[in-house]
C-alpha positions as CSV (number, residue, x, y, z in Angstrom):
1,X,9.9,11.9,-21.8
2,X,8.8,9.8,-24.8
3,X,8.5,6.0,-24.9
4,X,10.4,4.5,-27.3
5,X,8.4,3.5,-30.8
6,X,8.4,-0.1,-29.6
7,X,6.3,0.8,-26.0
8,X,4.2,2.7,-27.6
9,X,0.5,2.0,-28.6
10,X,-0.5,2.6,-31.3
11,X,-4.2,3.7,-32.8
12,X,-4.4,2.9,-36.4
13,X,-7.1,0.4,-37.4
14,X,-8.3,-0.4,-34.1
15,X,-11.2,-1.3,-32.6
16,X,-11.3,0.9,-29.1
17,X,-14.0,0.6,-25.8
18,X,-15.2,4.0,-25.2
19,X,-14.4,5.3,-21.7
20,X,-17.9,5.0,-19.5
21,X,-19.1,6.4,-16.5
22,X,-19.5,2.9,-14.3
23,X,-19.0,0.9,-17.1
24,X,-15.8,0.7,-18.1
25,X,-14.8,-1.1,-15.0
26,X,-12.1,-4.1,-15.5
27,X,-15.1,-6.8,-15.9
28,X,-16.6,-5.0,-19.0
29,X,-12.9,-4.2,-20.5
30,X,-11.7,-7.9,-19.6
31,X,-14.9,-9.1,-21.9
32,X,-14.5,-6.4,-24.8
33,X,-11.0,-7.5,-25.2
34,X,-12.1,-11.5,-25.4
35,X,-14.6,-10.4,-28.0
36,X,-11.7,-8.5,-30.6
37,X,-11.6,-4.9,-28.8
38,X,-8.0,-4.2,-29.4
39,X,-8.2,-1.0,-26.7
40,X,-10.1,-0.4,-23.9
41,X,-10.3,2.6,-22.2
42,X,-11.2,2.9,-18.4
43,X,-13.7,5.2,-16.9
44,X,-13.4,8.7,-16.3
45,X,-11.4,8.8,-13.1
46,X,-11.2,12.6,-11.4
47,X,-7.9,13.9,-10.7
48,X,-8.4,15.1,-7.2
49,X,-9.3,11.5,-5.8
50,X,-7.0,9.6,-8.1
51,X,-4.1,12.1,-6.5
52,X,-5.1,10.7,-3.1
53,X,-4.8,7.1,-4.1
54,X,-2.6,4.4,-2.7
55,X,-0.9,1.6,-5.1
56,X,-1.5,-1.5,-4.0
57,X,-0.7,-5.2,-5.5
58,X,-3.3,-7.4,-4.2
59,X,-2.0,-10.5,-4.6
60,X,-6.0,-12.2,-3.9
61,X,-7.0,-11.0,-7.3
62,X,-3.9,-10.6,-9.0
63,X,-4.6,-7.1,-9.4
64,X,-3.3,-3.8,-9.1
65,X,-5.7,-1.6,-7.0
66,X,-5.4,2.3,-6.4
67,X,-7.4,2.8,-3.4
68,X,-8.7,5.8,-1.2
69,X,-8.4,6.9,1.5
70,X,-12.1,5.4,2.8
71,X,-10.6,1.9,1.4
72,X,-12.7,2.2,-2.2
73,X,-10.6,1.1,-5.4
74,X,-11.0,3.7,-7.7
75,X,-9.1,1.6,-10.1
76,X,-8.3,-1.8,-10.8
77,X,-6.5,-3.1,-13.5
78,X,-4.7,-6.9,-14.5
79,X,-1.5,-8.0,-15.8
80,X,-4.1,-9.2,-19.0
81,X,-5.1,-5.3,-20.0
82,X,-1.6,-4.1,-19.1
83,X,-0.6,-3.4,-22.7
84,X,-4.3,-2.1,-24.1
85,X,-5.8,-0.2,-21.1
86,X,-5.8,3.6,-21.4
87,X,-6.8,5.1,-18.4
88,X,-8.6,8.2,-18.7
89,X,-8.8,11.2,-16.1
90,X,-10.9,14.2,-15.5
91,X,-8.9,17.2,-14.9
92,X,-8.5,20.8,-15.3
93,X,-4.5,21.2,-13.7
94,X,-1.8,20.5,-15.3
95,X,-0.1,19.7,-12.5
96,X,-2.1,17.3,-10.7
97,X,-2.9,15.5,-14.1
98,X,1.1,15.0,-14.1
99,X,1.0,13.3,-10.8
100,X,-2.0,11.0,-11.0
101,X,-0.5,10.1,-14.3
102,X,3.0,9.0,-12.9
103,X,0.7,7.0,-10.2
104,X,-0.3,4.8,-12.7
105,X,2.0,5.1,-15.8
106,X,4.0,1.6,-15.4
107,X,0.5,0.0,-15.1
108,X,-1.5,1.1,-18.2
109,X,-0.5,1.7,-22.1
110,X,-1.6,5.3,-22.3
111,X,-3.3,8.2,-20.1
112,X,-6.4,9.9,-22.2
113,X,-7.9,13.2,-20.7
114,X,-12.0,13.9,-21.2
115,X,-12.5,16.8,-23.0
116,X,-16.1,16.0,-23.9
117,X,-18.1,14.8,-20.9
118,X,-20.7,17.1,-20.5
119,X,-21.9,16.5,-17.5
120,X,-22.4,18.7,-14.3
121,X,-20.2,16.4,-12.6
122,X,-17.3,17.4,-15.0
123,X,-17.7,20.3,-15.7
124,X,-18.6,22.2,-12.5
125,X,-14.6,21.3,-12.0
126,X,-13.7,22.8,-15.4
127,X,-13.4,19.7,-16.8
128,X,-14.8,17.6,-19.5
129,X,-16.4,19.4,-22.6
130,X,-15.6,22.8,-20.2
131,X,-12.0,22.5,-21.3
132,X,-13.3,23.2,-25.1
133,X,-13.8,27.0,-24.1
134,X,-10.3,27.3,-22.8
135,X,-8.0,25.9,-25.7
136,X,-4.7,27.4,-23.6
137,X,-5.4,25.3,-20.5
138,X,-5.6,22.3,-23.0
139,X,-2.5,23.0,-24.4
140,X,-0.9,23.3,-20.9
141,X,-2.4,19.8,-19.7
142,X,-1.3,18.0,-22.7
143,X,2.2,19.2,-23.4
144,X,2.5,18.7,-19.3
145,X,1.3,15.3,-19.7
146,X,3.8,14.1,-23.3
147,X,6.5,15.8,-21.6
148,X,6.3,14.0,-18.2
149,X,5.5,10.7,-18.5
150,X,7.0,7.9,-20.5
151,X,3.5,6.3,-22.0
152,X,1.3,8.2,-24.9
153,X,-1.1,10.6,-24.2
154,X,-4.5,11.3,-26.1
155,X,-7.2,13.2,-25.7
156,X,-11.4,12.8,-26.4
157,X,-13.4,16.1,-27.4
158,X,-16.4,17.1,-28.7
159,X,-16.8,19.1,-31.8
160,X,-17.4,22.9,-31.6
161,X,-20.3,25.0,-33.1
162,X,-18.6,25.2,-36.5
163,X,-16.1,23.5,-38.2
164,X,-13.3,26.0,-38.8
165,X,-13.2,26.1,-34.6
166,X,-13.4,22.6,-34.3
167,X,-10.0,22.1,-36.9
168,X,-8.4,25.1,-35.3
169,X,-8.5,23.5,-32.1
170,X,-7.7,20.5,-33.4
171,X,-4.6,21.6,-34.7
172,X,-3.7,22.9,-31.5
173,X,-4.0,19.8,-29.8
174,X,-2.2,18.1,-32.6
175,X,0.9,20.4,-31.8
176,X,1.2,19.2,-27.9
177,X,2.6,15.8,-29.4
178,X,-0.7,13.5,-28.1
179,X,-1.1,10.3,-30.0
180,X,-4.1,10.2,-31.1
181,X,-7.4,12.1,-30.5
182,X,-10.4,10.5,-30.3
183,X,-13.7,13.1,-31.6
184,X,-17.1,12.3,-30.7
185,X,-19.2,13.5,-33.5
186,X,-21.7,15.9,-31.8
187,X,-22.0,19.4,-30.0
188,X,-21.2,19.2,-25.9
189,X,-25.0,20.8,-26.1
190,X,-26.2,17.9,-27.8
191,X,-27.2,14.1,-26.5
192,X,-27.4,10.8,-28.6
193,X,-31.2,11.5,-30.2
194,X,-29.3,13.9,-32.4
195,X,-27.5,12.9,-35.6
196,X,-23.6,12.2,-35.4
197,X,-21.8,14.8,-37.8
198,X,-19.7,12.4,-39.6
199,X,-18.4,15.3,-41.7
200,X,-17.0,17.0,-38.8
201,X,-14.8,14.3,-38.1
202,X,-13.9,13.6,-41.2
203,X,-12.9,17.1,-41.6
204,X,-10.9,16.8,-38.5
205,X,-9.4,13.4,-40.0
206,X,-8.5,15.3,-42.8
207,X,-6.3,18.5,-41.4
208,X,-3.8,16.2,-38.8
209,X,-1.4,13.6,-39.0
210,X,-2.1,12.0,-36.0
211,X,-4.4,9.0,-35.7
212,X,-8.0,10.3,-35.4
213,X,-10.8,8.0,-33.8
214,X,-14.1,8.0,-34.6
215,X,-17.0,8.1,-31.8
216,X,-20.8,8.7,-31.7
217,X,-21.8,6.1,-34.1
218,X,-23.4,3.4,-31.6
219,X,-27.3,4.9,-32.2
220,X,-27.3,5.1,-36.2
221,X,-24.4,3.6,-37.7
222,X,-22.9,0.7,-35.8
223,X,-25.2,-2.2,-35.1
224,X,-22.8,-5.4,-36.3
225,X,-19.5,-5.5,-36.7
226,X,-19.2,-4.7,-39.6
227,X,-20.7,-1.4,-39.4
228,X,-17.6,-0.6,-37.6
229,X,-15.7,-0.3,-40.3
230,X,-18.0,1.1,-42.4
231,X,-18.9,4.1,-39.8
232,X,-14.7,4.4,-40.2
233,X,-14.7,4.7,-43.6
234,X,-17.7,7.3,-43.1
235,X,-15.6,9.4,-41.1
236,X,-12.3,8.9,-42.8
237,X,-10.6,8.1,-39.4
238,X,-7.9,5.7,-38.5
239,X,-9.8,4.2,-35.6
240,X,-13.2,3.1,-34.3
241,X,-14.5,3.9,-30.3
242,X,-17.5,2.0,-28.9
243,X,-19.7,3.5,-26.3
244,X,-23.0,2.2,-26.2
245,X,-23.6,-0.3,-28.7
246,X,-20.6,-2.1,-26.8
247,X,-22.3,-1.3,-23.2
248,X,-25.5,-3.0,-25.0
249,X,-23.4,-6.1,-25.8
250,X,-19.7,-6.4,-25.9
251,X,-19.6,-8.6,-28.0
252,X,-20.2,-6.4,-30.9
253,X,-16.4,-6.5,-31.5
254,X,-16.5,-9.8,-32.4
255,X,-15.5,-10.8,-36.4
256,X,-17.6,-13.6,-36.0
257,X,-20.7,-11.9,-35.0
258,X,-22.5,-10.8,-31.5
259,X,-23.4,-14.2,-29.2
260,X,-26.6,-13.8,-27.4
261,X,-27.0,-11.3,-24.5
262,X,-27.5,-14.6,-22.1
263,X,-24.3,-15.9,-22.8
264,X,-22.6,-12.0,-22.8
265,X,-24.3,-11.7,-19.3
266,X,-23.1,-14.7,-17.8
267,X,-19.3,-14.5,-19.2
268,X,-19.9,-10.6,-17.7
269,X,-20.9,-12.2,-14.2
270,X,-17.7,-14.8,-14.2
271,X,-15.1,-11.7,-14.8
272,X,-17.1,-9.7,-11.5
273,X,-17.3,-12.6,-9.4
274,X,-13.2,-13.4,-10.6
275,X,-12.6,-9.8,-9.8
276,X,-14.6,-8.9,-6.6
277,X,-16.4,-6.0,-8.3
278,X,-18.4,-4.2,-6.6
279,X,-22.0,-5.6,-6.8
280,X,-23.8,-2.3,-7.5
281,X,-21.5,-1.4,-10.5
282,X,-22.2,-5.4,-11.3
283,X,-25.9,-4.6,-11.5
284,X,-25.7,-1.7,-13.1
285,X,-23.7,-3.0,-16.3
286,X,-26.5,-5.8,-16.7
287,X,-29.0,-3.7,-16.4
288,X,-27.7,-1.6,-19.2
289,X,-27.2,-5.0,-21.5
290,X,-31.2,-5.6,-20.4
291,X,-32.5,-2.2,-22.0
292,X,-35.8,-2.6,-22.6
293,X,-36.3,-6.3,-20.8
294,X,-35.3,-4.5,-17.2
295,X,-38.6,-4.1,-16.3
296,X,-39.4,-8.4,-17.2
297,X,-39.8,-10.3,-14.1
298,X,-36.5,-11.5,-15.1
299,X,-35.0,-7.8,-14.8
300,X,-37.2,-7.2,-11.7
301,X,-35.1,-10.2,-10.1
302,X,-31.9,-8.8,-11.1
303,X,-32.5,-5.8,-9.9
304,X,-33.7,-6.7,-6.5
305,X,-29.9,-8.3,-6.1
306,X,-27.4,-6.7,-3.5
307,X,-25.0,-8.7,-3.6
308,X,-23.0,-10.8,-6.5
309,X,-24.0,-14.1,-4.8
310,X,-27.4,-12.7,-5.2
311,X,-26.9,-12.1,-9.0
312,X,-25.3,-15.0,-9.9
313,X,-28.4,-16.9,-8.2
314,X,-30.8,-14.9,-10.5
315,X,-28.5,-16.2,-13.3
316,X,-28.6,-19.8,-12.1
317,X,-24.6,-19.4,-11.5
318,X,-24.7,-20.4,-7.6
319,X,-22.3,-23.2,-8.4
320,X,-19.8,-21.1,-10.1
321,X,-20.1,-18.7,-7.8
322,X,-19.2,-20.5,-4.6
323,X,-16.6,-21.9,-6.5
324,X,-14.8,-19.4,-7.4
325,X,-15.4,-17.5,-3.9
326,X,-14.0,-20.9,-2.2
327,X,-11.0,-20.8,-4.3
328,X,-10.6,-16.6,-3.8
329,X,-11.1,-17.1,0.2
330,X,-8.3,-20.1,0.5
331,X,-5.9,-17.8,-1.6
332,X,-6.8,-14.7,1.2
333,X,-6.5,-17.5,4.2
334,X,-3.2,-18.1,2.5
335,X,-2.2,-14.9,2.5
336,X,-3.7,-13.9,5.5
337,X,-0.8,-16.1,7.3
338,X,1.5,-14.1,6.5
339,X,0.1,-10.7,7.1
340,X,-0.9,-11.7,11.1
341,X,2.9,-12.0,11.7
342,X,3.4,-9.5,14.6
343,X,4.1,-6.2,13.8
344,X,6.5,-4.7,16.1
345,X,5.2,-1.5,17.9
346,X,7.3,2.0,17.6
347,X,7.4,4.5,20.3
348,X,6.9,8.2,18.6
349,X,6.5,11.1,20.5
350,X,5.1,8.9,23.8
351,X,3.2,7.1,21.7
352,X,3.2,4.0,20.7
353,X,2.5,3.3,17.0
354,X,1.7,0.5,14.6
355,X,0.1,0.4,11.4
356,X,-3.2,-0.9,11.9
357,X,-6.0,-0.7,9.9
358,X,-9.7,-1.8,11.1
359,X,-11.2,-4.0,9.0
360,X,-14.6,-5.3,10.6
361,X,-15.1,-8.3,7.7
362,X,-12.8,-10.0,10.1
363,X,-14.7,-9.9,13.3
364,X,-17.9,-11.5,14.8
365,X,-20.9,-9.7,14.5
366,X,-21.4,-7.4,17.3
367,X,-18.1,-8.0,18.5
368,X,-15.1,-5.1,18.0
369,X,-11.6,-4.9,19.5
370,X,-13.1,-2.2,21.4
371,X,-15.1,-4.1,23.4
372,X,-12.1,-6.4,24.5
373,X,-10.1,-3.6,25.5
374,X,-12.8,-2.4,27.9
375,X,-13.7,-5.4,29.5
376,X,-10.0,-5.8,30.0
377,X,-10.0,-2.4,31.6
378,X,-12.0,-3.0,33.8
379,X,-11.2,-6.6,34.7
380,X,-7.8,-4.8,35.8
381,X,-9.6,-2.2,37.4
382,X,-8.0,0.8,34.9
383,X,-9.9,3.6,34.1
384,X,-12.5,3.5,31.1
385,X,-10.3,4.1,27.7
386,X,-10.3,7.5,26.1
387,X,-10.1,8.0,22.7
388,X,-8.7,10.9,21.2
389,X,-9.6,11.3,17.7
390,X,-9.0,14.0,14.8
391,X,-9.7,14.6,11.3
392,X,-7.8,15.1,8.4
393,X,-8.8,18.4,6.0
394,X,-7.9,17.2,2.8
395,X,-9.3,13.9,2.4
396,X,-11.4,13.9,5.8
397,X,-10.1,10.6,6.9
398,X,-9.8,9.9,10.9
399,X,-7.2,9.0,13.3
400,X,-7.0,8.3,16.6
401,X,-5.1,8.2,20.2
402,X,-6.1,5.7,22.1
403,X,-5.3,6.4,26.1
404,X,-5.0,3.5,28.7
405,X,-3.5,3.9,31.8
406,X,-1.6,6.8,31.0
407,X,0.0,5.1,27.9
408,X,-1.0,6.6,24.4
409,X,-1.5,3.9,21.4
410,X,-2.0,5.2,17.9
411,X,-2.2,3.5,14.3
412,X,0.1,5.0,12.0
413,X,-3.2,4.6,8.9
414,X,-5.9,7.0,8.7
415,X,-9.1,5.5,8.5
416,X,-12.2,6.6,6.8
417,X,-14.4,6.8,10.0
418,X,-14.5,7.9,13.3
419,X,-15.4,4.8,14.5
420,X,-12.6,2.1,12.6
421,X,-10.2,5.0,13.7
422,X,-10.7,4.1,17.5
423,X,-11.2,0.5,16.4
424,X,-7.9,0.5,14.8
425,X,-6.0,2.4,18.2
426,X,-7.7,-0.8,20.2
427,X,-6.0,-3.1,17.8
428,X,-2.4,-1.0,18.1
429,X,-3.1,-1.5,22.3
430,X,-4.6,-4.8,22.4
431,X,-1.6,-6.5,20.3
432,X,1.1,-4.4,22.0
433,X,-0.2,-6.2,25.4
434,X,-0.6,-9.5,23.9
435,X,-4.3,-9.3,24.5
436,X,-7.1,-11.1,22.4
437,X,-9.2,-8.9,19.5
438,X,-11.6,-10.9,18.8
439,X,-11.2,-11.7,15.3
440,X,-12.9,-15.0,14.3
441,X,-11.3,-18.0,14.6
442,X,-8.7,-16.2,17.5
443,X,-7.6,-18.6,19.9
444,X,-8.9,-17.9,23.4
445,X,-11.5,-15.2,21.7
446,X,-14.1,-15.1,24.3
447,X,-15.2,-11.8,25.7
448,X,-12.6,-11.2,28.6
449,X,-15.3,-10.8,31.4
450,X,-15.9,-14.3,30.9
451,X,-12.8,-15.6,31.3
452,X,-11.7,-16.7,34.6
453,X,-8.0,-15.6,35.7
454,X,-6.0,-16.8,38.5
455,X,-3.2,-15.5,40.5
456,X,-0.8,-17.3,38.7
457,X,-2.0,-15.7,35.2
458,X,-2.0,-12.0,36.3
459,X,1.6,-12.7,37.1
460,X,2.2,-13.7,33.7
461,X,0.5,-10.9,32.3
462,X,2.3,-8.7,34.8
463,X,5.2,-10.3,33.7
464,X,4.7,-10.4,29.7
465,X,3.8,-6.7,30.0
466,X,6.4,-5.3,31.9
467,X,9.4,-6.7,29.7
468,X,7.1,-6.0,26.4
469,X,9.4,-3.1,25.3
470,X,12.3,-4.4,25.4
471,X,11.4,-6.9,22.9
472,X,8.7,-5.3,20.9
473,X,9.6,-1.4,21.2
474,X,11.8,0.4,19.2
475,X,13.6,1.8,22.3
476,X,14.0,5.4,22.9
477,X,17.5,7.1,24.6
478,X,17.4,5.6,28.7
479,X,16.3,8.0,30.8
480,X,13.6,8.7,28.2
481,X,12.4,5.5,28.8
482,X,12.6,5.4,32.7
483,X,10.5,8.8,32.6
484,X,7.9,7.6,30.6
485,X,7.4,4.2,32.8
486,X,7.3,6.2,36.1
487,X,4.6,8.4,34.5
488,X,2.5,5.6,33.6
489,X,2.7,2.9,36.4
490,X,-0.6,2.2,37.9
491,X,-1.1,-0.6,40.7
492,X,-4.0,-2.4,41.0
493,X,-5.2,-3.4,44.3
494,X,-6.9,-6.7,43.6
495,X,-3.6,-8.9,42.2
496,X,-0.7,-6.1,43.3
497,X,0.5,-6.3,39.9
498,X,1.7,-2.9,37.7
499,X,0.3,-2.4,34.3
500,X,1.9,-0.8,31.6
């Protein structure tokens, strides 16, 4: 399904952000763009975790996030990239390629598969520069991929021993209706000590129509911006893509020259702290822009960091930093309003469901809804809770059944431990009945052994907990109902009262 000419991007005379291994995360692709990248490619992304990936708008950072099942964002992307982010995937079946790229098709301008990456990590999968070998599978990935999604596809290699292979395959590729294809001037056996083969790519540049762009120039050939264009020429390709001397400093696409790596660093640090990246990845990228001055007493403070407050104090950037985290934390508060409106429990198959997920940022320290529910217990004299957990094969993620007097509570999410699994059952139980969790700022969020109950509370418990399905509950067929409350009655000698 082809976009139409006005959708799609196009790759002639354009200065392009290589994809990097944790690098091309959205800070460094926000700031490549504000310095005159005009596409920016993502990080390899593996097919396999991508395909287990949730969409999810989070309206905090005004992102979209794909998240895993353990709760990491394996990509984030902004309404400000939208029309000049390709996102790029690691894959070796044409298949699943098709289906992480219809996951994230309406939220990036093209999808690029690696076909040069040769590291283990890629291709032990036979991906990467492992595809190069198999030119069939190639052909079956791409033409999958420009016949089932309505964006452009291109495609990154590496050039082959000789240079009749390398323009054979490249015809080949050419055939399956990609874009573009981006070549990166050396052999998959080779690293960036060795020469770029600019006459490779050129020959490649030569025997297509299709826009070529140019890579591998960052060592020799590209150190302003105007090299750019003159590594182009060089090559005779449409385009120009920027690995390392745009990890160095990003602002190597800028016409007006490169700003100083201070000023780089901190506009870096304002797009992290903007976009909650992950603080290691945050690190990371500086590190990369210090090179040689990593091991300064300056670098030695950065990289003794953990956490973004902790960078942007190294940076002198405290007040920016609480700033912006005030602002981030009243837009969440907001937010947060809305998402603590009750959810009603379901009763599936005797159990009763809601979709919970644990997340321990909102708690106390030392404090878990699974401690409430046991000092509940046995302040109503029920047996100790039993959890019944199990784990998923395919992504290993963890769910369980929460038993309590004879009842069954479950979330309907699968969590990424064992642990937030039976945290998240207590929530789906403790809510059902009404009862604090002990998230902070909870009214009445003392530990329930230290709360002091009278006769006329227990009635209202008994009370609020014996009518709690006909308000809350979707409700199954009658005598389904009246079954499952005669199985589960249990009286409790010191107040008289049944608990459901």
């Amino acid at each position: 399904m082809m976009a139409s000419s006005v959708e799609r991007l196009c790759f002639v005379q354009k200065c392009i952000l290589a994809p990097m291994v944790r690098v091309g995360t959205l800070p460094m692709r926000l700031l490549a763009l504000d310095y005159g990248a005009h596409i920016v490619y993502c990080e390899e992304l593996i097919d396999i975790k991508m395909a287990q990936c949730k969409r999810v708008v989070n309206d905090v950072l005004e992102t979209v996030d794909f998240i895993a099942p353990d709760e990491r964002v394996m990509f984030r992307t902004c309404n400000k990239e939208k029309d000049r982010v390709v996102f790029q995937m690691g894959t070796a079946d044409p298949d699943r390629a098709l289906a992480v790229a219809k996951l994230i098709e309406n939220d990036v301008a093209a999808v690029d598969v690696n076909m040069g990456c040769p590291k283990e990590y890629s291709t032990k999968g036979g991906m990467g520069s492992a595809l190069l070998s198999d030119p069939e599978k190639i052909e079956a990935i791409l033409s999958t991929l420009v016949n089932g999604i309505s964006k452009p596809v291109t495609c990154k290699i590496r050039i082959l021993p000789t240079l009749e292979d390398t323009v054979n395959l490249v015809k080949r590729i050419e055939r399956t209706g990609v874009a573009a294809i981006a070549v990166h001037g050396r052999m998959k056996e080779e690293r960036p000590r060795h020469p770029v083969h600019c006459d490779y790519i050129q020959a490649v540049a030569e025997s297509v129509s299709i826009p070529v762009i140019a890579n591998g120039g960052s060592l020799d050939s590209v150190k302003t911006f105007d090299d750019i264009e003159k590594f182009r020429v060089a090559t005779g390709a449409s385009s120009v893509m920027l690995a390392r001397a745009a990890m160095w400093n990003p602002s190597i696409f800028r016409q007006q020259g490169a700003l100083s790596l201070e000023t780089v660093m901190e506009e870096y640090i304002k797009y992290a702290v903007r976009f909650d990246n992950n603080p290691f990845n945050t690190k990371y990228c500086l590190c990369q822009m210090l090179r040689d001055r990593v091991e300064s007493t300056f670098g030695k403070q950065l990289h003794a960091a953990q956490t973004v407050g902790e960078i942007c104090e190294v940076f002198g950037m405290t007040e920016y930093y609480s700033k912006t985290t005030a602002e981030l934390d009243a837009r969440r508060s907001s937010i947060q309003v809305n998402i603590d409106q009750p959810l009603s429990p379901k009763l599936e198959d005797d159990i009763i469901t809601m979709p919970i997920r644990f997340e321990r940022r909102f708690y106390p320290p030392q404090i878990t809804p699974k401690m409430y529910l046991l000092e509940w217990s046995r302040r109503e004299k029920l047996d100790q809770p039993v959890y019944e957990t199990k784990q998923r094969t395919q992504d290993r993620a963890f769910q369980s059944t929460l038993i309590v007097a004879d009842i069954k509570y479950r979330s309907t999410l699968w969590e990424k431990s064992k642990k937030s699994a039976e945290q998240a059952a207590a929530i789906v139980c403790l809510r059902t009945l009404g009862l604090p969790e002990g998230r902070e700022g909870e009214e009445n969020s003392g530990l329930v052994n230290k709360r002091k109950r009278n006769d006329k509370q227990c009635a209202a418990v008994e009370n609020k907990e014996s009518t709690f399905r006909k308000r809350h509950i979707t409700e199954p067929p009658q005598q389904e109902e009246e079954e499952m409350i005669c199985r589960t009655k249990v009286v409790n000698g010191a107040c008289g009262q049944t608990t459901h």
